[in-house]
C-alpha positions in Angstrom: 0.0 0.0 0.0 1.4 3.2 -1.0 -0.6 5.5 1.6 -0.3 5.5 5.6 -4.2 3.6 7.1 -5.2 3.5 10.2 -3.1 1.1 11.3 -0.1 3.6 10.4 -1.6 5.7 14.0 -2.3 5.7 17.5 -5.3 7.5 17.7 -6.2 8.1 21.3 -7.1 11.4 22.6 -6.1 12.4 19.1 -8.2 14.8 17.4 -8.8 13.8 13.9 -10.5 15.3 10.9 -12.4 13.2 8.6 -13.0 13.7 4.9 -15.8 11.0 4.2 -18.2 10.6 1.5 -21.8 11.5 2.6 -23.1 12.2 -0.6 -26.5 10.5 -1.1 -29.8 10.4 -3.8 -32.3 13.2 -2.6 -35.9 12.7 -3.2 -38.3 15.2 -2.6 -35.7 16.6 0.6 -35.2 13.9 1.9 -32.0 11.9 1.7 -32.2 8.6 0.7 -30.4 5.5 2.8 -27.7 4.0 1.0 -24.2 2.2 0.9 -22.2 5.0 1.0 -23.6 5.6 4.7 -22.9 1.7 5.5 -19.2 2.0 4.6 -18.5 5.2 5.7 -19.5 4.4 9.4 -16.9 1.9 9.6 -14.2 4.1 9.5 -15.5 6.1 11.7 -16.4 3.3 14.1 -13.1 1.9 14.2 -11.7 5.3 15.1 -14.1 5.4 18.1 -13.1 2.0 18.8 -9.2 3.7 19.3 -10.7 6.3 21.1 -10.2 9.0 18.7 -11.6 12.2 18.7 -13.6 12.8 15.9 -15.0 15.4 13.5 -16.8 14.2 10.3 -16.0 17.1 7.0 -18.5 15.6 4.5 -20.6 17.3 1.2 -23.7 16.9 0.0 -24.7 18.0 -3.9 -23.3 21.3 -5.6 -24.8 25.0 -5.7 -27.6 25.2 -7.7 -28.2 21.9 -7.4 -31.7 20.0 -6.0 -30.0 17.7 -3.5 -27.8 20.3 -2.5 -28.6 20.1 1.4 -27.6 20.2 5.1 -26.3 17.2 6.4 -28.1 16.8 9.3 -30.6 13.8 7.7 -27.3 12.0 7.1 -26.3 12.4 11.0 -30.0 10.7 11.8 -28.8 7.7 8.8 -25.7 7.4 10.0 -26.5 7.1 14.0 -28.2 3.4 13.0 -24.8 2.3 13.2 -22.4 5.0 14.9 -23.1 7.7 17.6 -22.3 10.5 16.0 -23.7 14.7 17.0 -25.0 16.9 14.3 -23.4 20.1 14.4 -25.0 22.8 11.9 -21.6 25.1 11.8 -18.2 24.4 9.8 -16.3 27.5 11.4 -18.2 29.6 13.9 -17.9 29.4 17.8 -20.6 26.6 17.5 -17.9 24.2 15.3 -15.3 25.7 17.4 -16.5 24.9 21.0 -17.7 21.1 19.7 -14.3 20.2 18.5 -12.5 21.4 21.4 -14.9 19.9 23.8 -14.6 16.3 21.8 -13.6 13.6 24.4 -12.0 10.4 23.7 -14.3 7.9 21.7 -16.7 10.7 20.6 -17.8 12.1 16.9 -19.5 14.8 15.5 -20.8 15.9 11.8 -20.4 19.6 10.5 -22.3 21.0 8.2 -22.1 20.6 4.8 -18.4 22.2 3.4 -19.2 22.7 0.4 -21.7 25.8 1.8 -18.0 27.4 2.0 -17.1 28.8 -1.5 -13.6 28.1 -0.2 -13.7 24.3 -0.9 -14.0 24.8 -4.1 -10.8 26.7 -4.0 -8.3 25.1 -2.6 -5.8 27.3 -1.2 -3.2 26.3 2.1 -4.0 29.6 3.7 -7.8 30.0 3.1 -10.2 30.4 6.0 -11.3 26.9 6.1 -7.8 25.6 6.4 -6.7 28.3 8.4 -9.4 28.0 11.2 -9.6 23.9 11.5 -6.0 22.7 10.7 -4.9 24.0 14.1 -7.6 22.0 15.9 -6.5 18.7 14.6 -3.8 15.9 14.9 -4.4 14.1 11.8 -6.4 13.9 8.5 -7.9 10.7 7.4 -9.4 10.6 3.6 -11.6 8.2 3.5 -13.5 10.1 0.4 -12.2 7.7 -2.6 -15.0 9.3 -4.9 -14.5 12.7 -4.6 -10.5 12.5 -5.1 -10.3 13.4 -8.2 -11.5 17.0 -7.5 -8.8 19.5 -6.1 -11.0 20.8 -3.0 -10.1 22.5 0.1 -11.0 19.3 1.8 -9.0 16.8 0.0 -6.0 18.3 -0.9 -5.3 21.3 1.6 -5.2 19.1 5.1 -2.5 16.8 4.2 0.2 18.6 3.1 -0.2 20.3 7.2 -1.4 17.5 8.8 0.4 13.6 9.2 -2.5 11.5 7.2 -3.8 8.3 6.3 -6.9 6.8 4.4 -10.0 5.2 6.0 -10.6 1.6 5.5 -13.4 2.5 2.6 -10.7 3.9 0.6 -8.3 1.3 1.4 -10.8 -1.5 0.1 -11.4 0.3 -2.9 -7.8 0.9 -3.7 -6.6 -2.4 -3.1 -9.4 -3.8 -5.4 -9.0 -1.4 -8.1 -5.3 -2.6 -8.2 -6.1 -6.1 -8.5 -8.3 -4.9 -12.0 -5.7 -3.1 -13.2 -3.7 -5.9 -14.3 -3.4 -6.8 -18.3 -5.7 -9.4 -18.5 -8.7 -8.2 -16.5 -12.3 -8.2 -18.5 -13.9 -5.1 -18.6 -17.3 -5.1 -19.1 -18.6 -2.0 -20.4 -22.1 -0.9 -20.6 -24.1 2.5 -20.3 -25.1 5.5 -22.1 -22.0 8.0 -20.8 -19.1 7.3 -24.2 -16.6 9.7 -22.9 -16.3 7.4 -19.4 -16.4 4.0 -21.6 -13.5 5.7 -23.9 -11.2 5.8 -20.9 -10.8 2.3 -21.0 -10.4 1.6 -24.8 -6.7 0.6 -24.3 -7.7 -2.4 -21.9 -6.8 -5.8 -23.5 -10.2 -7.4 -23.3 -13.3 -5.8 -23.5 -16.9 -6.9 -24.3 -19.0 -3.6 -25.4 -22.6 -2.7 -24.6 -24.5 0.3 -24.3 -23.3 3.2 -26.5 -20.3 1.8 -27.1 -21.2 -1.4 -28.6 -23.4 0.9 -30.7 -20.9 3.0 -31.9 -18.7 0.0 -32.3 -21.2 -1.5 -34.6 -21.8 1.7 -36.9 -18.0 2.3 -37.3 -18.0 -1.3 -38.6 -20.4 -0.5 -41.5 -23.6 -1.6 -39.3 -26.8 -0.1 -40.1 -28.5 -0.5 -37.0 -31.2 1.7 -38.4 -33.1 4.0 -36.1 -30.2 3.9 -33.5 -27.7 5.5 -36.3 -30.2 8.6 -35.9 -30.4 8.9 -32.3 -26.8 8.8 -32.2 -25.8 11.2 -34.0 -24.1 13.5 -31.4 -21.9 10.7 -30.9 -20.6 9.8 -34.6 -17.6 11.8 -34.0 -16.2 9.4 -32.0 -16.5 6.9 -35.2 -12.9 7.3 -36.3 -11.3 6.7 -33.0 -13.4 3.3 -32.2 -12.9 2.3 -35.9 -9.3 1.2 -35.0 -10.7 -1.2 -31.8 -11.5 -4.2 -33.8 -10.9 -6.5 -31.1 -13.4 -4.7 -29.0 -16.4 -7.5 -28.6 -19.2 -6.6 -29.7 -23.2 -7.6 -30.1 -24.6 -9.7 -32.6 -28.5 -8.9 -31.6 -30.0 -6.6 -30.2 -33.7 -6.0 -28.3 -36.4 -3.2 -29.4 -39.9 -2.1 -28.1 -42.0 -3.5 -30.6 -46.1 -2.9 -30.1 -45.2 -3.1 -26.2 -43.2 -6.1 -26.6 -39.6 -7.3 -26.3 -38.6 -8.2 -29.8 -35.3 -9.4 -31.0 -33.7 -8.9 -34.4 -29.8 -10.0 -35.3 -27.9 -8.0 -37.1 -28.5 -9.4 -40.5 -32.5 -8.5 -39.9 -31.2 -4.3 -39.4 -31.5 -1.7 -40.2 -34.9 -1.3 -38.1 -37.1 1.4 -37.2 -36.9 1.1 -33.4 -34.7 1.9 -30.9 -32.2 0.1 -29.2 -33.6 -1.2 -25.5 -31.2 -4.3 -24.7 -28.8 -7.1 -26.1 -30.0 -9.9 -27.6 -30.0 -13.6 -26.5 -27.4 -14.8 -28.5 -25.0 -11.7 -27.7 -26.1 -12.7 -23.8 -24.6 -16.5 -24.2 -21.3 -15.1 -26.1 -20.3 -13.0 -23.9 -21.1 -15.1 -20.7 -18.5 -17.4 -22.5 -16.1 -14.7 -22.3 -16.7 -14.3 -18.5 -16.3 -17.3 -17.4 -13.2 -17.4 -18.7 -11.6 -14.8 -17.0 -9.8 -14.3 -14.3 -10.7 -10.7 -12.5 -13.5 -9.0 -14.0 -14.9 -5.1 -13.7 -18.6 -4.6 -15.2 -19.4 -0.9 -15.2 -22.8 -0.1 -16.7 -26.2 -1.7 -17.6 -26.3 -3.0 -21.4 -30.0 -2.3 -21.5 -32.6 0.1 -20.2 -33.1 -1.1 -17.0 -35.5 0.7 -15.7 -37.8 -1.7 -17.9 -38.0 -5.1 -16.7 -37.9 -6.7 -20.4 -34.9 -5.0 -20.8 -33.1 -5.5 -18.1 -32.4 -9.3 -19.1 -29.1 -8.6 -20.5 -27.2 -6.7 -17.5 -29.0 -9.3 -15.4 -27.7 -12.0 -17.4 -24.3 -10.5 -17.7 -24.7 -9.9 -13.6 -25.3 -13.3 -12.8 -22.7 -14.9 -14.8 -20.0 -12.3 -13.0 -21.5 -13.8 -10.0 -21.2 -17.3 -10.7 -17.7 -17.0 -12.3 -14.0 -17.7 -10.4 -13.4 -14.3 -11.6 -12.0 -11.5 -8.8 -14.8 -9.2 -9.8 -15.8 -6.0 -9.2 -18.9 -3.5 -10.3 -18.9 0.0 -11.3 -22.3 0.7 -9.3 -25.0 3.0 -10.0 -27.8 1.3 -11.6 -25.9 -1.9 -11.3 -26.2 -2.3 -7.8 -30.2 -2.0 -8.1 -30.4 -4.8 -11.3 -27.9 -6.2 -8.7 -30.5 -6.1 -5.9 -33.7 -6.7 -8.1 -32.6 -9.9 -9.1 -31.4 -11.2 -5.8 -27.9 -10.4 -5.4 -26.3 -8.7 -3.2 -22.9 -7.1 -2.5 -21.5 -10.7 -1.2 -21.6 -11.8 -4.8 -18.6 -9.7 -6.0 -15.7 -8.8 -4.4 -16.0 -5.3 -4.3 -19.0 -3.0 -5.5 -17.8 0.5 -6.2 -19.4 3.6 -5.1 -16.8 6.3 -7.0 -18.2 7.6 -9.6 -15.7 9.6 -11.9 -12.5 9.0 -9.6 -13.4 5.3 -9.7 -12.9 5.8 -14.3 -9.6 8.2 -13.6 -8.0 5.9 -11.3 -8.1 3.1 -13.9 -7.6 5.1 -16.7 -4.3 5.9 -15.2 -5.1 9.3 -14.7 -3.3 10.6 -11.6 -6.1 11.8 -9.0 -5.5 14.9 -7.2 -6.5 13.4 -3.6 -4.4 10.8 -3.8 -0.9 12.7 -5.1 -1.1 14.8 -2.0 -1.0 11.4 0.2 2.0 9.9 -1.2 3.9 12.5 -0.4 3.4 11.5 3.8 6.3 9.4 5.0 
């Protein structure tokens, strides 16, 4: 491991500031519970465990944004599994008194940091660094998905403070590491191109989504309907044109008078638009899974939201599952296919809940969060 963890400290009576990763689905104000508020707490449990001291620096949403909120719902969520105090101040005398009244074993929450324009200019003097790096022994990152940004929070406290990473960022690292190796299957699926590109230099890749699309039409596919909807994406043609070991469908599924229809590619162009992958593309490339030896799977290869077309990530999910394969998933809508159909987290060997750090970091991009880190001896 090339960052100091907890087991790198002795935390007792130790006053530690904790960047975690609080960011949750809103609906209708009100947070929604989720697993970025299990894994969270057990960093911070383990730290009350060492009789540490405490305070929780955490975001939720961006200005402007709907979920952009306070974080005291998240205090209530995260007190089913850790004591923790909501305290609705980042830098007054409020913040202030709380920190320096902390006792050994104890927590509390500030208020959301990103209601400080500073965090999103990170600076070593600004005010938010200026009034809480004094109050505080160590930094712990334990904020894997937000790493990638250059924020007060993530890059300003270590280069002041001795620091390590929580065990949530830990796990992830040391899984992401083992996918990184030559021969890992990357499963690629979902509507975003520009994050499917960042992987187009991996070894082995089966394509759904856009990119088995786009992979198709650069062939001299017709898919027919889908060519049209796409057409925002045809400058990417040229580039995927040279991928030709790239696997890609052989069938796809449409909506057809409220029904699941299949056609293979011989039968396109048609007038419908692409909803899933076919059968026949579903037994190919669980072949190829069951083959491999580590496995990521990022992205649904239908429309999930559907149920009829949610038969191809399923199938794809299930033979992940089932396979030898050190696997790992890119979450989002995967983790609710995931869920829908009866698995659960304990089927893979890691489920990620990064976002766009989760694509830089095995692009090979270097993530800002993480630079800052290496530099503790």
């Amino acid at each position: 491991m090339k960052y100091k963890t907890l087991d790198d400290f002795n935390f007792k009576g130790k006053r530690v500031l904790l960047r975690s990763d609080l960011n949750s689905p809103v609906k209708k104000g009100k947070v929604i519970f989720n697993e970025r508020i299990i894994e969270s707490a057990r960093t911070i449990k383990e730290l009350q465990k060492k009789r540490a001291r405490v305070v929780i620096i955490a975001h939720q949403g961006r200005k402007g944004d709907r979920d952009f909120t306070s974080l005291k719902q998240h205090s209530v969520l995260l007190g089913k599994f850790v004591k923790v105090k909501f305290v609705d101040d980042i830098l007054g005398k409020k913040a202030l008194d709380a920190i320096e009244e902390l006792k050994n074993g104890e927590t509390i929450l500030l208020e959301n940091i990103r209601y400080l324009d500073e965090e999103m200019k990170p600076e070593k003097d600004n005010k938010i660094v200026k009034v809480l790096a004094p109050h505080f022994d160590i930094y712990v990152n334990d904020a894997f998905s937000v790493s990638h940004r250059a924020q007060t929070s993530i890059v300003s406290f270590p280069s002041l403070l001795p620091s390590a990473i929580g065990r949530l960022m830990q796990h992830e690292l040391e899984s992401l590491e083992k996918i990184k190796i030559k021969d890992s299957l990357f499963v690629l699926g979902g509507k975003k191109i520009e994050e499917q590109l960042l992987f187009l230099n991996r070894k082995k890749i089966i394509s759904g989504g856009t990119l088995g699309q786009l992979i198709l039409i650069s062939r001299g596919h017709n898919l027919g309907l889908q060519n049209k909807l796409l057409k925002n994406e045809m400058k990417y043609l040229l580039r995927l044109k040279k991928h030709k070991k790239i696997l890609a469908p052989v069938d796809y599924a449409f909506l057809v008078n409220g029904k699941r229809k299949e056609f293979s590619l011989d039968e396109m162009p048609v007038n419908y638009e692409v909803m899933d992958i076919g059968r026949k593309t579903m037994e190919i490339y669980r072949g190829e899974i069951m083959k491999a030896k580590s496995i990521l799977m990022k992205g649904p290869v239908g429309y999930c939201e559907d149920k009829k077309f949610r038969k191809g990530t399923a199938a794809l999910l299930k033979a992940v599952a089932s396979s030898r394969a050190f696997s790992v998933l890119g979450g989002g809508h995967l983790t609710t296919v995931m869920r829908d159909i009866g698995l659960s987290q304990k089927n893979f060997d890691y489920v990620s809940l990064s976002g766009g750090a989760f694509d830089e970091y095995l692009a090979g991009k270097k993530l800002p969060g993480l630079e800052v880190l290496k530099m503790q001896k």
